[in-house]
N, C-alpha and C positions, 0 to 999 in steps of 0.2 A: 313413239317413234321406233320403226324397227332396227335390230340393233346390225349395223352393215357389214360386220365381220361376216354373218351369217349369209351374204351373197357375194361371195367372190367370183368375178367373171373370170371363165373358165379361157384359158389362153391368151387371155387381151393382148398381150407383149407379142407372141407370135401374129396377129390380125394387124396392129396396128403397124408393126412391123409390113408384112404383106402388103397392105393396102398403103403404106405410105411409097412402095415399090414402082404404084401404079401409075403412068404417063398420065398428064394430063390434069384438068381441074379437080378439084376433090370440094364439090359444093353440096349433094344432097346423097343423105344415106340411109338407109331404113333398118330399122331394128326391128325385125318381124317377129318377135318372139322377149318383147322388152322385160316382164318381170317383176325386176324390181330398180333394173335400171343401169344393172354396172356396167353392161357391154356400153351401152349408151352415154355412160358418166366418161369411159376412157375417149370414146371417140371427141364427143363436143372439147374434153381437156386438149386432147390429141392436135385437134385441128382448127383451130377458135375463129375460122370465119364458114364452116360448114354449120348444115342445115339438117337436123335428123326430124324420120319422121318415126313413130315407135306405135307398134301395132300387140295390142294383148288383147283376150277374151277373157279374162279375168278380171272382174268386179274391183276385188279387192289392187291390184297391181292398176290398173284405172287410178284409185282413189291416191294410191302411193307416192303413185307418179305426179299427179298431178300437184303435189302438200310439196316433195320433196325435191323438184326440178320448177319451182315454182318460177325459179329466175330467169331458167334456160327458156320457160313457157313465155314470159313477159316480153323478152328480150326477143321471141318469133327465131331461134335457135329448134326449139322443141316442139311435134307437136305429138300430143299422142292420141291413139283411134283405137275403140275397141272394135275390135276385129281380127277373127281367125284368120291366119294369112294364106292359106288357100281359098278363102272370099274376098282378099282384099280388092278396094277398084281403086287404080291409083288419078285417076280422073282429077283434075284442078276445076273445077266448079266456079275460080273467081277467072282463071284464062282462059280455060273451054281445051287447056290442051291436057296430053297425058303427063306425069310427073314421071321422070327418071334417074335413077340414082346410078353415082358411083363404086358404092358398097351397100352390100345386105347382109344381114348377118342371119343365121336362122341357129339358135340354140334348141335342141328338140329335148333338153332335160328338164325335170321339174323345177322349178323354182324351189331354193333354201325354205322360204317361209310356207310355201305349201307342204313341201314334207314336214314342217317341225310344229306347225297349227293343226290338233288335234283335229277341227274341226273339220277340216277338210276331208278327212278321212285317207289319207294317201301314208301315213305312217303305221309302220308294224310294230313301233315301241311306246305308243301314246295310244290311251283310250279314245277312240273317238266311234263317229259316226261311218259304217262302212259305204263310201260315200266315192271318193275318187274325179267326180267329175272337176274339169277345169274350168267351164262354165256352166254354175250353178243353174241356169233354169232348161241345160235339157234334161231328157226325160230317163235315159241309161242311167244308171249307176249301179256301181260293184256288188253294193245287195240284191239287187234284181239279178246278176248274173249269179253269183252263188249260189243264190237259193232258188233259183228257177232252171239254170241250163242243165239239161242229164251230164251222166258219169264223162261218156264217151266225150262230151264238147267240151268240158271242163278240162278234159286231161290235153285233149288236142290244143286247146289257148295255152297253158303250161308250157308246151314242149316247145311249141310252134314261137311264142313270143318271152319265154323266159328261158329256154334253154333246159327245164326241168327231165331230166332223166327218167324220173317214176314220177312220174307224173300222172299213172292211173292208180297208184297206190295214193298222193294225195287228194286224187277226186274222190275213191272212194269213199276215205276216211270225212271227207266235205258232204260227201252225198248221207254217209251213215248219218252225220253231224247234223243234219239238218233236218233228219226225221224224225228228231227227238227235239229238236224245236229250231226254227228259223235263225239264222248269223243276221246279228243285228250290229254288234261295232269289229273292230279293225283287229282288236286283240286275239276275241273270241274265234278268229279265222286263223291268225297268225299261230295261235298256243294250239290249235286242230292239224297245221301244216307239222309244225316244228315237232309234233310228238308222233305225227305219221311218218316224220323222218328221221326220228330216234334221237335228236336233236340234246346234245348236255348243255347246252346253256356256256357254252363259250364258244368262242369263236365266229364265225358270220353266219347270220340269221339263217336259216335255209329258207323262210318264206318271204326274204327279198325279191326274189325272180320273182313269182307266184304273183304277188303286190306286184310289181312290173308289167308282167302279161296283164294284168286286170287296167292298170291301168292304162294300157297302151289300147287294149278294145273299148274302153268306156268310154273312151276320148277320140278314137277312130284315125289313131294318130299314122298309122301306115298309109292310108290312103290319103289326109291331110297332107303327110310330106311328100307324096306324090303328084298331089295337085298340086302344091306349095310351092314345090322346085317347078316343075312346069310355069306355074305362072308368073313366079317373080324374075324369072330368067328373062322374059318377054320386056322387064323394064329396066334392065341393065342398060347403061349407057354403053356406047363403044369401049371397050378396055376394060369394062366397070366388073367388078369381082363382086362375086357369089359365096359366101363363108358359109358351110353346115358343120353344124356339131352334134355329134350322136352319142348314145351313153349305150348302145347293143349291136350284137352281133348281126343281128336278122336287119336293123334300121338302116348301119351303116353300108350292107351289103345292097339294100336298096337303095342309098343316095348315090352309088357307087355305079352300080349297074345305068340307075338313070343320066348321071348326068353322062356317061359315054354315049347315050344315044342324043344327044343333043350339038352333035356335031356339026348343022344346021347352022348353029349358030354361035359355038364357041367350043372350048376345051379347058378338060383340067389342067390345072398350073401347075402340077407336082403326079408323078407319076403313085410314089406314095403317101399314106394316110402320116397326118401330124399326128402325134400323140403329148401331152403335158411332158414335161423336165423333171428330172428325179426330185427336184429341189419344191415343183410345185405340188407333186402329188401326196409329198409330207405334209407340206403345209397346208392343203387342201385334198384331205382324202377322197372327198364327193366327186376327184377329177381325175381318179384312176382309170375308169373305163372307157375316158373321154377320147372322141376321135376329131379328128377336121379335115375337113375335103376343101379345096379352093377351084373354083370356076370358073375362066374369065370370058366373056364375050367380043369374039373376035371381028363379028358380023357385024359393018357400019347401021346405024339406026336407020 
């Protein structure tokens, strides 16, 4: 069993707070981005005659979920679906109608257990496979970019999705690196970043961001939360809030940008960005860079 300190849902107290704000029933909610489950574990606690539905493309977060909400699954409280939530169809197949919820939450960071499982390939301080993908059987992944894209595309993903300054001085050193033989784990790239960037070995990694960018193109996750917000918005109930949470500058400037042009059919709830409480970001450093945006639907169904 995974050990659950390692997933703390990132703001619960603020969402739950929020959404319990909200007029109206509070019977079905979607967790588009489930995990491992915490956002999911506060709500069903939160509200104990609501209904969530919980959407991952993750194999392993499938398997989790399924062992360790076995109750909430029996009891028809829970259901979970793999599925990227820019594909999801929220279609009821036993009523023939659309399913709509009151809240959705959309967390766009990695899951605790995916950064800290070697094998995933998504951590800079564990040997593994350079790998990245969130679901294992497509065909991208972070080795294929490394060691195939030129100097120039390398550095432009850097700057463009991690914020990377020199960012053609760590492609080059990537480009050199791989002409003397192919990047095959997660380290051999990480110890290539952090010595093109003079790196002593304290303080925060510099090929955080770098692992960032990569993982944010292998997964295709800009354009995913593009289509994502778009389509989940469409099954908001009257009043029913939109939660997004982003862990970068470039992501949250696009949930940001988009949901203003959705005026059509609703507005954000707070003019600005939530951020964690002094108190949470000690206790959980993984939620320092954490933002949330809230979305409500103004527009009767």
């Amino acid at each position: 069993m995974t050990n659950p300190i390692l997933h703390k849902p990132i703001m619960y107290q603020e969402i739950l707070n929020i959404f319990s704000e909200k007029e109206g029933l509070k019977e079905n909610f979607l967790d588009a981005t489930f995990g491992r489950g915490g956002h999911t574990r506060k709500i069903l606690e939160a509200f104990p005659t609501i209904q969530v539905t919980a959407l991952d493309q993750d194999p392993d977060a499938i398997e989790y979920g399924t062992k360790e909400f076995s109750e909430y699954i029996y009891n028809k409280r829970l259901r979970i679906k793999k599925s990227n939530f820019s594909k999801y169809d929220n279609s009821d197949s036993a009523s023939g109608n659309d399913i709509r919820y009151d809240g959705i939450i959309m967390d766009l960071g990695v899951s605790s257990p995916q950064l800290d499982t070697p094998s995933r390939g998504f951590s800079l301080y564990h040997e593994g496979p350079l790998d990245m993908r969130m679901d294992p059987t497509q065909d991208l992944s972070a080795k294929e970019i490394v060691n195939n894209w030129d100097e120039r595309d390398l550095a432009d993903l850097f700057f463009k999705y991690g914020d990377v300054r020199k960012s053609f001085r760590v492609a080059k050193a990537i480009v050199n690196k791989r002409n003397e033989k192919p990047f095959e784990t997660t380290l051999e790239l990480a110890d290539v970043i952090a010595k093109s960037l003079g790196w002593k070995k304290s303080g925060h990694h510099p090929a955080t961001e770098c692992f960032q960018a990569l993982r944010i193109v292998v997964n295709d996750e800009m354009n995913a939360t593009h289509e994502g917000i778009s389509n989940l918005v469409e099954m908001l109930n009257y009043q029913g809030r939109l939660f997004v949470i982003t862990f970068h500058s470039s992501e949250d400037r696009l949930v940001k940008r988009l949901l203003l042009t959705l005026g059509h059919i609703g507005k954000p709830v707070f003019k600005k960005v939530i951020q964690p409480s002094k108190e949470e970001q000690k206790d959980n450093p993984r939620s320092r860079s954490a933002k949330l945006r809230v979305f409500e639907r103004t527009v009767e169904v």
